[in-house]
Structures are given as structure tokens and as C-alpha cells.
N, C-alpha and C positions, 0 to 999 in steps of 0.2 A: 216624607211622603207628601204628594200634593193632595189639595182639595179636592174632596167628591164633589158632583161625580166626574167619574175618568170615560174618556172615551175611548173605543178603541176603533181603528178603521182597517178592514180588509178590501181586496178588489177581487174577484174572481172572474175570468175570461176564458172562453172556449168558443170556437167553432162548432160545426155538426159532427165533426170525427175529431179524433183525439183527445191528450188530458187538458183537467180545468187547469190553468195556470193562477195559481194564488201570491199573491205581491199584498204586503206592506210597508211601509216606511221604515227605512232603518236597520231590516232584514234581508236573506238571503231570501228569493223568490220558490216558493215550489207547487210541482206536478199531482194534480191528485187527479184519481179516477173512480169508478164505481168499485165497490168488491166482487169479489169471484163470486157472491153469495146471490148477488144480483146481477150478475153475468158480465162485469166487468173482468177488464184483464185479470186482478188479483195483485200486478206490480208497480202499485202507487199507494201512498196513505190516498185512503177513504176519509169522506167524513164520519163515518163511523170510526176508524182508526184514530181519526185526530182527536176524539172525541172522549173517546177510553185513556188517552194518550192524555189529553188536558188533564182528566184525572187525577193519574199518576202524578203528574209534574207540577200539577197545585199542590196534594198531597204533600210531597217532597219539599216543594218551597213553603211552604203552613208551616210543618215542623221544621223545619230551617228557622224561622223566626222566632217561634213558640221555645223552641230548645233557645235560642239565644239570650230571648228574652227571660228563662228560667233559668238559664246560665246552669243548663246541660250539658257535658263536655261529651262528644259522641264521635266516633271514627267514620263510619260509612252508614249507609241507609240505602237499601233495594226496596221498588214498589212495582210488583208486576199486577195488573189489573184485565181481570176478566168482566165485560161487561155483556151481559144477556139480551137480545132485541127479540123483540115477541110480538104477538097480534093480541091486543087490548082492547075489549071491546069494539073491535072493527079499526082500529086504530093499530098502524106502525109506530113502536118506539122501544125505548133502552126501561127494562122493567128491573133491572140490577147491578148495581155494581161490585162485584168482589175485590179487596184489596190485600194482595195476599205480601207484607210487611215484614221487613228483615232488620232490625236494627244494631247495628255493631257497635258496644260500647265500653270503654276502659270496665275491669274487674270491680274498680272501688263505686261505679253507679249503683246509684239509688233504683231497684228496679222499679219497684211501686211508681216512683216518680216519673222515671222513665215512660211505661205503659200508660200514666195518664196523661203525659202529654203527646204520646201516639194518639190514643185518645180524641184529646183535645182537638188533636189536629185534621181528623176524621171530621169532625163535628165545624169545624171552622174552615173547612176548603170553599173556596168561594165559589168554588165551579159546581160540583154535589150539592152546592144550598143553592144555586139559580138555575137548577134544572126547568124549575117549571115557571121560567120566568114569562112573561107575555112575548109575542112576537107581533111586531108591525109590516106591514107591508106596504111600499109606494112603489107601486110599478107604473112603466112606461113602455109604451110601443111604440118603437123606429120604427118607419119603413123608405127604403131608397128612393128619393126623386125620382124621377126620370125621365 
């Protein structure tokens, strides 16, 4: 693992009409859009989708490491997550996450052991523990020559 801290870099790009186009380094490029909920098409990850979706997939790579490092022996692992967006005191945001947790694992598992390092790995997602991280902003305004 390298040294903290990691940086991470996204690009996001869009005109007036159509989806954001999301690019990083190293990855496949993708289309996102508003949700149906806020009158978006409905057929692209949202940032709300992607968001629910980090989740999950922290989730999953958390106990990935956690079981390895306890030298866990496990088959498979399902993580479908329900996240709830609500009005907070005058404030849009995510006021829940549900992680509803499947884990499949040989007959001779320790379940105790098992469940706490579900657990464990609920409490150690890095994405759930930097919810309420600070946000900076440097903006800039182009405007055309002419």
C-alpha cells in the first residue's frame, strides 16, 4: 500500500444538453445523468447511484481484506444497499444507508467470527466514515474571446 495521503482525480464534462461524461486515468470512461427523481432520463448512474454504489463496493473490498487478514475462508459475498436522500433541515442529502449482506461460507466457519468481521467491515468502509468529509471549492469562469 502506498503512503497517505492518496489522491484521487476525476474529470467531469458536459455541454447544455446531454450526459456528464466522467474520465479517469487508467479506466473505462462513463455517461452519467440526473435521476428520474429529479427529472432526469432515469438511464445513466446518477451521482446518487454512484454513491450508494461506492458503498457497496467499499463494503465488499473492507471485508475482502479484513477476511484475509483474519484468514477467513469464504465463497461469495452479496451487498445490495439502499440509501435514503431526504430534506434536513432545509438541506438535500443521503440521511441512510441500508446494507442488506449475504455472506456465503464453507459449513466448518466460525460464525461468531464471521459476523464480527461483517461487522468490522461496516465500521471500517472508508467511504461511510468520509461522509461528512469537508468540501473545497476553486472555481473559475471562462468566457470566449471574441
Amino acid at each position: 500500500m502506498q503512503e497517505f495521503p492518496h489522491r484521487y482525480a476525476v474529470g467531469a464534462r458536459s455541454a447544455t444538453d446531454g450526459y456528464v461524461e466522467l474520465t479517469a486515468e487508467g479506466v473505462t470512461s462513463l455517461q452519467s445523468a440526473a435521476p428520474a427523481e429529479f427529472g432526469g432520463p432515469g438511464d445513466r448512474w446518477s451521482p446518487e447511484t454512484l454513491l450508494v454504489a461506492a458503498v457497496a463496493d467499499c463494503f465488499i473490498l473492507t471485508f475482502k481484506a479484513i477476511a484475509r487478514a483474519s484468514k477467513l475462508d469464504w465463497i461469495s459475498l452479496a451487498c445490495d444497499v439502499e440509501g435514503v436522500l431526504d430534506r434536513v433541515e432545509g438541506v438535500t442529502r443521503f440521511t441512510e444507508f441500508t446494507l442488506h449482506v449475504i455472506l456465503e461460507a464453507p459449513p466448518e466457519t466460525d460464525e461468531q467470527k464471521a459476523m464480527r468481521l461483517l461487522e468490522k467491515s461496516e465500521h471500517n468502509c472508508l467511504i461511510t466514515q468520509s461522509l461528512k468529509s469537508s468540501t473545497k471549492l476553486r472555481a473559475e469562469l471562462k468566457k470566449p474571446t471574441q
